[in-house]
N, CA and C atoms of all chains as a GROMACS GRO file, in nm:
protein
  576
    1UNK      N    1   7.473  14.995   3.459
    1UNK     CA    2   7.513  14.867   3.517
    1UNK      C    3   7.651  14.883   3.579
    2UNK      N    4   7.672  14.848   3.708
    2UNK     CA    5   7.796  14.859   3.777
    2UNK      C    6   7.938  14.818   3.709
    3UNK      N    7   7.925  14.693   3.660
    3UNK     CA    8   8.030  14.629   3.562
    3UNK      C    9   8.082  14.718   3.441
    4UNK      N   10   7.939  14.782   3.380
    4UNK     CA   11   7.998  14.828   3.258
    4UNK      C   12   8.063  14.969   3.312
    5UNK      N   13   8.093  14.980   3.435
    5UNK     CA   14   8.092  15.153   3.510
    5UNK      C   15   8.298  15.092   3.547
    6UNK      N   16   8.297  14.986   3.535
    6UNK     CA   17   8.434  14.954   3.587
    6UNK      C   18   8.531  14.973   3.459
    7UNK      N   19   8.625  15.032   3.540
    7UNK     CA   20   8.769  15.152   3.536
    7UNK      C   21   8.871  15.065   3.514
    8UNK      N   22   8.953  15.056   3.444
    8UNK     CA   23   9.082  15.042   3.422
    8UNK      C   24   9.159  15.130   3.466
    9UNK      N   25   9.276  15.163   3.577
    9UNK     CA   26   9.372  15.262   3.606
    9UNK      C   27   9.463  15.274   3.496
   10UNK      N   28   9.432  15.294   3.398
   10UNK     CA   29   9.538  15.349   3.286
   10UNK      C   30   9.679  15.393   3.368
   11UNK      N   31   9.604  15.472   3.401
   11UNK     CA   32   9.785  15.573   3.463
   11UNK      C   33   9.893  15.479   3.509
   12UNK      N   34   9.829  15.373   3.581
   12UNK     CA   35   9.934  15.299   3.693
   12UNK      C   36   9.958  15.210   3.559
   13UNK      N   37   9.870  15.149   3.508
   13UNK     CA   38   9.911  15.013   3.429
   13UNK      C   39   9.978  15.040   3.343
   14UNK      N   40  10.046  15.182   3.268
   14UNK     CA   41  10.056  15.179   3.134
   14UNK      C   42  10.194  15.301   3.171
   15UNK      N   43  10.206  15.301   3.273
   15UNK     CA   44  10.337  15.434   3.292
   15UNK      C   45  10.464  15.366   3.246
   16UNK      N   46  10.487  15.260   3.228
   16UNK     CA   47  10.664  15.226   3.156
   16UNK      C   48  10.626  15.136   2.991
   17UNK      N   49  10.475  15.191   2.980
   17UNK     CA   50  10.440  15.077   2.800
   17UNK      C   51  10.544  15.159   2.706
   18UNK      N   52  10.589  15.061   2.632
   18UNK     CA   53  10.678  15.097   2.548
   18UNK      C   54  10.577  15.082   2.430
   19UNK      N   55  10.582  15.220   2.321
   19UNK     CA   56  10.537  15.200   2.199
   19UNK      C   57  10.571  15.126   2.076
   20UNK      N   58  10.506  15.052   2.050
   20UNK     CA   59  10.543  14.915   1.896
   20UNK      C   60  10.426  14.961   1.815
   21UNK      N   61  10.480  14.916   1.682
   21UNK     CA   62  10.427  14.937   1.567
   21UNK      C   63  10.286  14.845   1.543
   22UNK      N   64  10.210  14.872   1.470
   22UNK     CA   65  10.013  14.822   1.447
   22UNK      C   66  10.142  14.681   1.385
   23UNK      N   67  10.234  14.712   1.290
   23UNK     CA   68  10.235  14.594   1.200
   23UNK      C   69  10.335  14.493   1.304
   24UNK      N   70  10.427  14.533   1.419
   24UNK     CA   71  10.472  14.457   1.519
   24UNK      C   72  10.379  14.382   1.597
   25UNK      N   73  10.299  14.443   1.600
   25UNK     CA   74  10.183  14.362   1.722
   25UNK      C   75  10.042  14.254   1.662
   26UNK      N   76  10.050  14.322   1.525
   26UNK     CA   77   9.984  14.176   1.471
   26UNK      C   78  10.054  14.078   1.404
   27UNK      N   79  10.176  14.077   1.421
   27UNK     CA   80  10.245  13.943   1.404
   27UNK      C   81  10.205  13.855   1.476
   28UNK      N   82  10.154  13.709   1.402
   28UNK     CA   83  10.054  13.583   1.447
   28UNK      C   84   9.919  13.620   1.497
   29UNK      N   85   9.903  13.751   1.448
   29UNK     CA   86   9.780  13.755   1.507
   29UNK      C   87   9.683  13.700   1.374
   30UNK      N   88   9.536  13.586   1.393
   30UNK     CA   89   9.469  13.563   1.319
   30UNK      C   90   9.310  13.601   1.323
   31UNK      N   91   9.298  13.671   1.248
   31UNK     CA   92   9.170  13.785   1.280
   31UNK      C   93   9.045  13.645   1.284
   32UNK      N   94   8.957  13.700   1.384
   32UNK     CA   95   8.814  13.573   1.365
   32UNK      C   96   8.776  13.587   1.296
   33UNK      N   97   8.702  13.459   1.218
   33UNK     CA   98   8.631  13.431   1.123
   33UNK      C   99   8.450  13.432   1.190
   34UNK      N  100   8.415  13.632   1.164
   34UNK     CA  101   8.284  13.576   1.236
   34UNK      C  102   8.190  13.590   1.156
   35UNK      N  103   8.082  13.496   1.136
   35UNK     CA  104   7.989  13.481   1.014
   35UNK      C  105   7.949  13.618   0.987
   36UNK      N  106   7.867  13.593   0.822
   36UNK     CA  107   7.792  13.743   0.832
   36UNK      C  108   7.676  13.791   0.862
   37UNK      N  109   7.592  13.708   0.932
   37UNK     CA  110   7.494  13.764   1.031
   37UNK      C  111   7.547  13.829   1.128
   38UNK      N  112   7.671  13.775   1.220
   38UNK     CA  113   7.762  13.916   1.287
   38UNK      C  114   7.767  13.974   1.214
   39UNK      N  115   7.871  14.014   1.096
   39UNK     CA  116   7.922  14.091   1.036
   39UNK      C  117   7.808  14.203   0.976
   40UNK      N  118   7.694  14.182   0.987
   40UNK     CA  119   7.614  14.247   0.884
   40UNK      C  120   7.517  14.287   1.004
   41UNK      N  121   7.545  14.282   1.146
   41UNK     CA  122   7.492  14.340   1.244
   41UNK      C  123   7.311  14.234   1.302
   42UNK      N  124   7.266  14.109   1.222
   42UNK     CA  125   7.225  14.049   1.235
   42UNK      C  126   7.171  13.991   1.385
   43UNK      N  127   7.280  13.936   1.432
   43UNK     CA  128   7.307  13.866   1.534
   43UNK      C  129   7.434  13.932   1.622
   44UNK      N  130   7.442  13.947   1.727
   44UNK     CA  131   7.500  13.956   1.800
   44UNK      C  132   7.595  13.882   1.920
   45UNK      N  133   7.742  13.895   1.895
   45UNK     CA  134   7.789  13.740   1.975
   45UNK      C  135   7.814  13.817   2.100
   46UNK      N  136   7.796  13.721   2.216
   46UNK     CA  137   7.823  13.733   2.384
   46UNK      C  138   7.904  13.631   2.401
   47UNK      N  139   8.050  13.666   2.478
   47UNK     CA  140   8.173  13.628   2.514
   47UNK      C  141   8.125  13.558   2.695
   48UNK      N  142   8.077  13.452   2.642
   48UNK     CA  143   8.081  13.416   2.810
   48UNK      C  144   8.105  13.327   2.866
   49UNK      N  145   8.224  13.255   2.839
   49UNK     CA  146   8.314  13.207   2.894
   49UNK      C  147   8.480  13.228   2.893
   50UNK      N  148   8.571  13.256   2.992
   50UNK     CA  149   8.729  13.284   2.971
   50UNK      C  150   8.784  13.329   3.103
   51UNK      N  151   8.906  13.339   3.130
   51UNK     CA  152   8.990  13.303   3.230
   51UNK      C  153   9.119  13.217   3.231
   52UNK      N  154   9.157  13.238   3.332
   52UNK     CA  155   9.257  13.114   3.321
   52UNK      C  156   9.233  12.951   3.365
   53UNK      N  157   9.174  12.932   3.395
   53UNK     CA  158   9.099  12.805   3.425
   53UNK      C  159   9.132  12.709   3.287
   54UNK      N  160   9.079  12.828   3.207
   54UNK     CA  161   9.039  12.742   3.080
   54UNK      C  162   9.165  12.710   2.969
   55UNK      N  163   9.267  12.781   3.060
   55UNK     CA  164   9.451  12.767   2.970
   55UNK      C  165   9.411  12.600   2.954
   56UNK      N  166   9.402  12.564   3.094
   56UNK     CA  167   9.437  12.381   3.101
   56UNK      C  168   9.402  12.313   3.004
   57UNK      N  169   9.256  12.330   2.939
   57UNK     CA  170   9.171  12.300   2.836
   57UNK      C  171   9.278  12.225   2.746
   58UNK      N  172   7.906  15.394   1.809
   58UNK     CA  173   7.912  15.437   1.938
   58UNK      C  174   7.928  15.305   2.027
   59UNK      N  175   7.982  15.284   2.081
   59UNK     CA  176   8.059  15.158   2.155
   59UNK      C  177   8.085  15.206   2.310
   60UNK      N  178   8.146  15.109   2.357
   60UNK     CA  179   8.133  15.115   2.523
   60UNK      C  180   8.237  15.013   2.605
   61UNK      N  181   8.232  15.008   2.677
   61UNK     CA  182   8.348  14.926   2.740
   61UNK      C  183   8.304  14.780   2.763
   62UNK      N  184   8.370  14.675   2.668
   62UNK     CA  185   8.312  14.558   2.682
   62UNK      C  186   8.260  14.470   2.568
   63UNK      N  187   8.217  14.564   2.463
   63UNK     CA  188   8.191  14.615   2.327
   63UNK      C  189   8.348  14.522   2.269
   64UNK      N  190   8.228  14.430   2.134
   64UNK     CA  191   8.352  14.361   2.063
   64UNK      C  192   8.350  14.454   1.952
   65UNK      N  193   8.418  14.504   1.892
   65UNK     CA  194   8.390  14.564   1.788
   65UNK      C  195   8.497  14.539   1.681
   66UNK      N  196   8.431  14.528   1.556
   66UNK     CA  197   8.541  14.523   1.406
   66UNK      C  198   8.557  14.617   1.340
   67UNK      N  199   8.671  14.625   1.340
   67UNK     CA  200   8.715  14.745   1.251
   67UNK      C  201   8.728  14.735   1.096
   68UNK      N  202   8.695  14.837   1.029
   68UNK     CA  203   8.666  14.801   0.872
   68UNK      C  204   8.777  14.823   0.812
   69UNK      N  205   8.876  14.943   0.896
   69UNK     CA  206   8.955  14.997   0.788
   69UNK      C  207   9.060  15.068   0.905
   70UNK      N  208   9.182  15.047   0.883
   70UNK     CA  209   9.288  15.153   0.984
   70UNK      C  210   9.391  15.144   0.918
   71UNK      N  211   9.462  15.221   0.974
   71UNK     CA  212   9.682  15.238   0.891
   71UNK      C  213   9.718  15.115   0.944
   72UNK      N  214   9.836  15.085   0.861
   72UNK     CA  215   9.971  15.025   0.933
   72UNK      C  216  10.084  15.093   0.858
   73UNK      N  217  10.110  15.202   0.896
   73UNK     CA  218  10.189  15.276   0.754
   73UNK      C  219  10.103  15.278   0.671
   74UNK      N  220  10.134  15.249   0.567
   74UNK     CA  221  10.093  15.290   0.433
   74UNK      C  222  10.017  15.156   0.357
   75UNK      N  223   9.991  15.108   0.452
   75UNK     CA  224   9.888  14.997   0.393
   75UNK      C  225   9.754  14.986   0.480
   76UNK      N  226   9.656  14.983   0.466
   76UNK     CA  227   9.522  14.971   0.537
   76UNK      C  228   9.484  14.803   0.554
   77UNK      N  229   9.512  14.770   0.688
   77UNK     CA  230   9.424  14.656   0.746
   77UNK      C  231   9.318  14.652   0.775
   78UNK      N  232   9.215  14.584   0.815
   78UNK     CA  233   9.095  14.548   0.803
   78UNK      C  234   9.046  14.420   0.857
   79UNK      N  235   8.891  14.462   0.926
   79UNK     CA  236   8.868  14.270   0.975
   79UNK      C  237   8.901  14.251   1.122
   80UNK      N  238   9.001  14.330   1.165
   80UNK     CA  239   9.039  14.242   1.278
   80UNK      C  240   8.962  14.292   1.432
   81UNK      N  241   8.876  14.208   1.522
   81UNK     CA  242   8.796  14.236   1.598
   81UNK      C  243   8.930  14.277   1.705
   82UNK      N  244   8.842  14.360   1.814
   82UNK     CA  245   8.874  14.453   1.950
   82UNK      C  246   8.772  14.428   2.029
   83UNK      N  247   8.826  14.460   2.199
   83UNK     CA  248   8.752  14.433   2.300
   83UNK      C  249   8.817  14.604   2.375
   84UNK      N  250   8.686  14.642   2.321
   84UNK     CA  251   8.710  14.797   2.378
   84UNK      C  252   8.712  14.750   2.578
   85UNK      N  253   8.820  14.854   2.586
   85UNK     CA  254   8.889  14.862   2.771
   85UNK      C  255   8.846  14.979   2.810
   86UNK      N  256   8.845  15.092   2.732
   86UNK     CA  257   8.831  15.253   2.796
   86UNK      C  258   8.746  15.321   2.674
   87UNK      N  259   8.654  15.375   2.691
   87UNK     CA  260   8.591  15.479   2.589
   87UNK      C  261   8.594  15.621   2.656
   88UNK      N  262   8.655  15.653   2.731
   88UNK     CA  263   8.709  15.822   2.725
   88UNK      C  264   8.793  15.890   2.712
   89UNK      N  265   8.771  15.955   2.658
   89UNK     CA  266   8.930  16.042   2.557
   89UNK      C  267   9.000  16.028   2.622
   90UNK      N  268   9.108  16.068   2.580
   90UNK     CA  269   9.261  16.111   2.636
   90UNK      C  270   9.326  16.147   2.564
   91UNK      N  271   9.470  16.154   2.620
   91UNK     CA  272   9.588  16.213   2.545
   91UNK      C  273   9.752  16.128   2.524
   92UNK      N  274   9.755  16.037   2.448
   92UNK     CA  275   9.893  15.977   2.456
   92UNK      C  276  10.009  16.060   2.394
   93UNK      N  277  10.150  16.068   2.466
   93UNK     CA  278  10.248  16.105   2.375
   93UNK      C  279  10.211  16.224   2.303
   94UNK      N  280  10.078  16.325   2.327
   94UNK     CA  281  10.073  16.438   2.277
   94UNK      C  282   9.965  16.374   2.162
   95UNK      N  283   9.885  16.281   2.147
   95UNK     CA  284   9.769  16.260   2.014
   95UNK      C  285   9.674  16.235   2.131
   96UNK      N  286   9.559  16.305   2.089
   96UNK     CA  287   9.426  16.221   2.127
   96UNK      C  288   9.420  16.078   2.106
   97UNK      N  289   9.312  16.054   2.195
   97UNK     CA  290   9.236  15.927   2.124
   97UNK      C  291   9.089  15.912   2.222
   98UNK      N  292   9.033  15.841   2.142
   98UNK     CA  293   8.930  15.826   2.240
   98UNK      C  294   8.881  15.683   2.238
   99UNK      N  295   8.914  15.574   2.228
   99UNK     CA  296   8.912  15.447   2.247
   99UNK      C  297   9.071  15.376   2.279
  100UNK      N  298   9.057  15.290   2.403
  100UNK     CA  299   9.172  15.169   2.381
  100UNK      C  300   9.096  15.078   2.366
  101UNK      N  301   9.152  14.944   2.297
  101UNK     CA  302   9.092  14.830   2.290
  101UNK      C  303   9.228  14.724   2.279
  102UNK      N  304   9.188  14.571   2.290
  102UNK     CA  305   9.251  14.512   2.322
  102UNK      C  306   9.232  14.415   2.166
  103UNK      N  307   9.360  14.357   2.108
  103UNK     CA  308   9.312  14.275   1.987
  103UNK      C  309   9.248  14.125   2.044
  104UNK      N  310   9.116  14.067   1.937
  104UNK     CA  311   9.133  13.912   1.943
  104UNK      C  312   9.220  13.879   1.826
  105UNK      N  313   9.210  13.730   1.874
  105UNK     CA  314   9.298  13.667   1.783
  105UNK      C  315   9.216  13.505   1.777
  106UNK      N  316   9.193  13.454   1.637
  106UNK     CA  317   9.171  13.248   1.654
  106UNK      C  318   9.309  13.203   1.678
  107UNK      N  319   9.269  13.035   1.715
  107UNK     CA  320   9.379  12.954   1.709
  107UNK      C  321   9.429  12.923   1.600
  108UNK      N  322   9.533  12.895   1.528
  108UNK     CA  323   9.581  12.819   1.420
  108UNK      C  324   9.557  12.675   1.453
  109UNK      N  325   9.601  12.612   1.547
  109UNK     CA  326   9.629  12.516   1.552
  109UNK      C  327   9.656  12.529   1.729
  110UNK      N  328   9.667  12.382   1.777
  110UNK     CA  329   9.672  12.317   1.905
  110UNK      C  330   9.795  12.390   1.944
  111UNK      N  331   9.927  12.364   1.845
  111UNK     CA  332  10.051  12.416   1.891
  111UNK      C  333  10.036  12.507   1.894
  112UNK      N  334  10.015  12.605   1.819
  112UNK     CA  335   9.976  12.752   1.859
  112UNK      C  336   9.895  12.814   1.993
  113UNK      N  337   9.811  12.735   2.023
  113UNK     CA  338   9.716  12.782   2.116
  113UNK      C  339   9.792  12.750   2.271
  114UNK      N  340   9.908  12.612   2.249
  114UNK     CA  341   9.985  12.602   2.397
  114UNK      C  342  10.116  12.716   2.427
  115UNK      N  343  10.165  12.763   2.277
  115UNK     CA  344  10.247  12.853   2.310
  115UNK      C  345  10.200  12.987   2.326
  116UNK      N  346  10.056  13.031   2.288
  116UNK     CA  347   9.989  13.178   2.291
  116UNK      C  348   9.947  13.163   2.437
  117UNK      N  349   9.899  13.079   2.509
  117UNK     CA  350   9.855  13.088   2.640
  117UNK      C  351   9.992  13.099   2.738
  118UNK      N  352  10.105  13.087   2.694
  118UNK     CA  353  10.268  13.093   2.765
  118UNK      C  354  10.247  13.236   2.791
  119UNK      N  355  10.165  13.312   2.762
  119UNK     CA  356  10.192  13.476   2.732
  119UNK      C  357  10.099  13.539   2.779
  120UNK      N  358  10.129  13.658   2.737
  120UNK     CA  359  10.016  13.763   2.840
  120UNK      C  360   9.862  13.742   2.758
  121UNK      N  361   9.796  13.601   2.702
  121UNK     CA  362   9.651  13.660   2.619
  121UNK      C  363   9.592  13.581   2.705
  122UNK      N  364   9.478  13.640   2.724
  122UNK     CA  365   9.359  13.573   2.842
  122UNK      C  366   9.210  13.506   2.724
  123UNK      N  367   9.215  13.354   2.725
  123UNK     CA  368   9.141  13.313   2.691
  123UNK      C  369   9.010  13.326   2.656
  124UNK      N  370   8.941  13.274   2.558
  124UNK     CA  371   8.793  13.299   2.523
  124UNK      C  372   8.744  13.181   2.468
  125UNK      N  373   8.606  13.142   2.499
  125UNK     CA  374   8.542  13.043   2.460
  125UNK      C  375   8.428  13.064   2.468
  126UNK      N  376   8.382  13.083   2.367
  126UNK     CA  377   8.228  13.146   2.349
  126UNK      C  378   8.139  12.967   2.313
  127UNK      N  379   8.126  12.926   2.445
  127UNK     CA  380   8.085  12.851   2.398
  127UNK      C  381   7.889  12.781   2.447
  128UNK      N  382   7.846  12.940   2.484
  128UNK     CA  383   7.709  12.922   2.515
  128UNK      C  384   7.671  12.938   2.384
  129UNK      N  385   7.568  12.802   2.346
  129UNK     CA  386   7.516  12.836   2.216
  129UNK      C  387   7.378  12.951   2.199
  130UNK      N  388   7.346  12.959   2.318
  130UNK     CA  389   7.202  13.018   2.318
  130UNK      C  390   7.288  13.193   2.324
  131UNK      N  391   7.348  13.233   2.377
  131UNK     CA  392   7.388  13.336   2.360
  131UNK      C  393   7.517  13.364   2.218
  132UNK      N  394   7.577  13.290   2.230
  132UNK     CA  395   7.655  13.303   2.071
  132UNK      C  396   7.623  13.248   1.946
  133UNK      N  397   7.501  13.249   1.962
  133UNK     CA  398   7.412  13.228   1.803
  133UNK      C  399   7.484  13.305   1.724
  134UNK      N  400   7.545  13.265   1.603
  134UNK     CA  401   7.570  13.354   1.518
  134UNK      C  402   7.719  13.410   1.519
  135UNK      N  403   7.818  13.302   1.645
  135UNK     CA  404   7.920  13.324   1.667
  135UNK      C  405   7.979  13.213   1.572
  136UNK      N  406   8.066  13.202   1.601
  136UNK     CA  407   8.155  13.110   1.555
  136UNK      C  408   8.244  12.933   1.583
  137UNK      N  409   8.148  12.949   1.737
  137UNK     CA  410   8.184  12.832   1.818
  137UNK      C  411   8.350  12.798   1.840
  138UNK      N  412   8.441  12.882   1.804
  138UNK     CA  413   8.554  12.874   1.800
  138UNK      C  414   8.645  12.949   1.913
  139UNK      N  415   8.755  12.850   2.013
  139UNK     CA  416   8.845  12.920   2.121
  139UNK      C  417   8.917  13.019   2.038
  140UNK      N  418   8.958  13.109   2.131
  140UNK     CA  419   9.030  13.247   2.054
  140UNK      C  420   9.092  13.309   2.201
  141UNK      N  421   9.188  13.416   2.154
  141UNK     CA  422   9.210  13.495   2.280
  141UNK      C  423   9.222  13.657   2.274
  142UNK      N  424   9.219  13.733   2.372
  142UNK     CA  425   9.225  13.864   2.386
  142UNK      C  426   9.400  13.884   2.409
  143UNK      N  427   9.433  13.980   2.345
  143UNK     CA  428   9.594  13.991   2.360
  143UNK      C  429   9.610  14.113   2.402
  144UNK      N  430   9.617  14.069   2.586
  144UNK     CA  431   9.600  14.169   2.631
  144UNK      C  432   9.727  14.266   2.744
  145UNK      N  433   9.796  14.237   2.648
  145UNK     CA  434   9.948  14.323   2.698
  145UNK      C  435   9.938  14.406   2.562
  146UNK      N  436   9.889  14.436   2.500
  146UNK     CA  437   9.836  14.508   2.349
  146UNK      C  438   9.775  14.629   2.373
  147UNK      N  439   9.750  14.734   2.403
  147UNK     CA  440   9.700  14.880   2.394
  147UNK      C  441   9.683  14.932   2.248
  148UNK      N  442   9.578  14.934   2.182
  148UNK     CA  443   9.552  14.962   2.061
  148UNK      C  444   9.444  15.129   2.082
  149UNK      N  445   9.525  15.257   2.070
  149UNK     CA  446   9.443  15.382   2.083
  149UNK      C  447   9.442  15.438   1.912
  150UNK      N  448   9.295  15.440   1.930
  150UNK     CA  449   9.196  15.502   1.812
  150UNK      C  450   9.126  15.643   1.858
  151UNK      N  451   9.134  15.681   1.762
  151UNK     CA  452   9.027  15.796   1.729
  151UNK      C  453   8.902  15.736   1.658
  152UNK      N  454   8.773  15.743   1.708
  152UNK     CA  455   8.676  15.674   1.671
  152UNK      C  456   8.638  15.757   1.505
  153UNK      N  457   8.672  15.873   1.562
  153UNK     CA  458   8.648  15.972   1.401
  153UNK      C  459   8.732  15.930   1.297
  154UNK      N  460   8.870  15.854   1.312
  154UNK     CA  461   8.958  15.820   1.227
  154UNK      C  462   8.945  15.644   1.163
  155UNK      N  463   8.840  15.572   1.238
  155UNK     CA  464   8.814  15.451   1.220
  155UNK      C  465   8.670  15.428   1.147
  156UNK      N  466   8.633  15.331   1.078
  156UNK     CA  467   8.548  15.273   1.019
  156UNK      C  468   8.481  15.114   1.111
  157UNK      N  469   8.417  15.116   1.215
  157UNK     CA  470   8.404  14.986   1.308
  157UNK      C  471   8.247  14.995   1.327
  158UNK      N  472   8.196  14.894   1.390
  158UNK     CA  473   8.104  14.850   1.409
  158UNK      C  474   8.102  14.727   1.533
  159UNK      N  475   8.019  14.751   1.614
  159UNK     CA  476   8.003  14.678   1.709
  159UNK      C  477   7.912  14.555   1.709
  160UNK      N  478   7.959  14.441   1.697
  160UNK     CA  479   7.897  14.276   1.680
  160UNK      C  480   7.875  14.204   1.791
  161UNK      N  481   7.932  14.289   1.910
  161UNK     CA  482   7.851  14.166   2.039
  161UNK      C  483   7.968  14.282   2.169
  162UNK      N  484   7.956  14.172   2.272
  162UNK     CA  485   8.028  14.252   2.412
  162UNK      C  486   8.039  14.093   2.492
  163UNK      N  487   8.125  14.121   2.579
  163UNK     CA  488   8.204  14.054   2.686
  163UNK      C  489   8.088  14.021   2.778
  164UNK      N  490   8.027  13.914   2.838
  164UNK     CA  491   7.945  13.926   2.964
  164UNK      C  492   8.026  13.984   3.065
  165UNK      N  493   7.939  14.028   3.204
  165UNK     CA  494   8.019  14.131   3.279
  165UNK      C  495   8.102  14.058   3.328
  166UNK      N  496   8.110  13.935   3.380
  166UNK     CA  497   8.214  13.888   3.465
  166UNK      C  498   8.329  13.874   3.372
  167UNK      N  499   8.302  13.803   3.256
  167UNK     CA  500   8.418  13.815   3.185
  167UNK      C  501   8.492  13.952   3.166
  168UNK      N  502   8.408  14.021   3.139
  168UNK     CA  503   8.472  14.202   3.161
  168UNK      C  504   8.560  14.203   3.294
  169UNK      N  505   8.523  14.197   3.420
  169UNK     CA  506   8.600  14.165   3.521
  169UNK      C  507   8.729  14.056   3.507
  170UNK      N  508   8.655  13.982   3.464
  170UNK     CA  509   8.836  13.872   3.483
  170UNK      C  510   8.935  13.910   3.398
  171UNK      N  511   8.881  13.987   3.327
  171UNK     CA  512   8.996  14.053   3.231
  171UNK      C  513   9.046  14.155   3.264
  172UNK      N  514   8.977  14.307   3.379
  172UNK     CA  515   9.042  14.353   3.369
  172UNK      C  516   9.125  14.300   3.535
  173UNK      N  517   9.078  14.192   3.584
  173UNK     CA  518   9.184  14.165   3.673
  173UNK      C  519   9.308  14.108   3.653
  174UNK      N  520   9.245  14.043   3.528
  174UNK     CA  521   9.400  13.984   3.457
  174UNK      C  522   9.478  14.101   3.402
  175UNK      N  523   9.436  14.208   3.347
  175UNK     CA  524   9.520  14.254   3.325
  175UNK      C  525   9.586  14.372   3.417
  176UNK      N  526   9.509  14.336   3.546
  176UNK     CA  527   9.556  14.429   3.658
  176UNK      C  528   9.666  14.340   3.751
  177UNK      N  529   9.627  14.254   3.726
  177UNK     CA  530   9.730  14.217   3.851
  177UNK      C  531   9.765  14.081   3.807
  178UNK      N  532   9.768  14.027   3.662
  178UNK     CA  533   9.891  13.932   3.596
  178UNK      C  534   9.948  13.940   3.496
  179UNK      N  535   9.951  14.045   3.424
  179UNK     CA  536  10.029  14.059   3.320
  179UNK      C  537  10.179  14.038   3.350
  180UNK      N  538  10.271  13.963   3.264
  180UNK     CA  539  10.462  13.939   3.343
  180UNK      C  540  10.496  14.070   3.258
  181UNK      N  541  10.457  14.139   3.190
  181UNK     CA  542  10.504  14.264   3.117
  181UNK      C  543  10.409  14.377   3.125
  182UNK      N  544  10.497  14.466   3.150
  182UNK     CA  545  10.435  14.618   3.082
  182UNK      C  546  10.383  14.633   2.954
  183UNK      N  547  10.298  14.658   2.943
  183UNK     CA  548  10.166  14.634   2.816
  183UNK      C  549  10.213  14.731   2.701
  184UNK      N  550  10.244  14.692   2.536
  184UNK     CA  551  10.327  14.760   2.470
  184UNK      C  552  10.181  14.836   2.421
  185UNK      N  553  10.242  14.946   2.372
  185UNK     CA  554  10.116  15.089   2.368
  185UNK      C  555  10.128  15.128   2.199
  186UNK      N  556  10.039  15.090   2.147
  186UNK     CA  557  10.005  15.114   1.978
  186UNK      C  558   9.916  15.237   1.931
  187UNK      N  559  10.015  15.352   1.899
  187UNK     CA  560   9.952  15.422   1.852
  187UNK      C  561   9.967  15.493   1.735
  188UNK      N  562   9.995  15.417   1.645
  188UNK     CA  563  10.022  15.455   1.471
  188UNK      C  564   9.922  15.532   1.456
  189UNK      N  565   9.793  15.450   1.498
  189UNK     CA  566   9.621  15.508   1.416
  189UNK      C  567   9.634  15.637   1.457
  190UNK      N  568   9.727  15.712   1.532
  190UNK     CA  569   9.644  15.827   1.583
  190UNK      C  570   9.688  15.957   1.486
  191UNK      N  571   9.626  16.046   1.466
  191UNK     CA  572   9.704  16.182   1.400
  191UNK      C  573   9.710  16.260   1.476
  192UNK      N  574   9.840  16.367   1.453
  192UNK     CA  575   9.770  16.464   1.526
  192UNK      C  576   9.691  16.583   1.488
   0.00000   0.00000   0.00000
């Protein structure tokens, strides 16, 4: 599928990233709560809606 | 075995000397490479839920690109809950060094708006996490 064939330019996007720590970068981060039919490979979730549109929300 | 687009949870990784757990990724790249001299062969991007309203107006001030899974016929089994991808975040794994499992994927367009968001609006250079890696 063409989409799943699309590239991120690493090189360009990431040439001045400064390295931070796993425990710096999940500060406020709150892990999802996803049932355990996800969790247990059951069911499967599809992300299909997001953008910026939806900041306004 | 995962793929680009691929939500996947991780069971088990470092933070130093304590092991976190639980927290879902939106794999960006699945072919190796080399950072700073470590392999890796996954980046992924963290999610994150809302706490709260206030939380969710000051997390959107920032580089995370929204999510709302809110087709029920396709997120059966989701969570019905807004969340975001935090995606000025570079998280590189060694898939051999992780414990994950893959629970769903991005539809394609959403795959696209993300990586256009993170091509051409991020206000920062994307900070690059690579504790997990050994060499």
């Amino acid at each position: 599928m063409a989409t799943r064939n699309a590239k991120l330019n690493f090189k360009k996007i990431i040439k001045n990233g400064k390295v931070i720590s796993t425990k710096e970068s999940l500060r406020d981060i709150t892990p999802i709560p996803w049932n355990k039919d996800v969790l247990n490979g059951n069911k499967k979730v599809v992300i299909t809606e997001g953008g910026k549109d939806i900041c306004a929300k | 075995m995962c793929e680009i687009g691929d939500i996947i949870v991780i069971e088990k990784y470092k933070d130093g000397n304590h092991d976190l757990s639980k927290h879902s990724f939106v794999v960006i790249q699945d072919e190796g490479g080399c950072i700073r001299g470590l392999s890796f062969d996954i980046i992924a991007l963290v999610m994150s839920s809302f706490k709260d309203e206030q939380q969710r107006l000051r997390k959107m001030q920032y580089d995370n690109f929204p999510i709302v899974p809110n087709d029920r016929d396709l997120t059966e089994g989701g969570n019905e809950k807004d969340g975001y991808i935090k995606a000025d975040q570079f998280y590189f794994f060694q898939k051999a060094n992780i414990q994950y499992r893959v629970i769903g994927k991005l539809k394609d367009d959403i795959l696209l708006l993300l990586f256009e968001y993170i091509e051409t609006e991020l206000k920062e250079d994307p900070k690059l996490i690579i504790d997990n890696l050994k060499a």
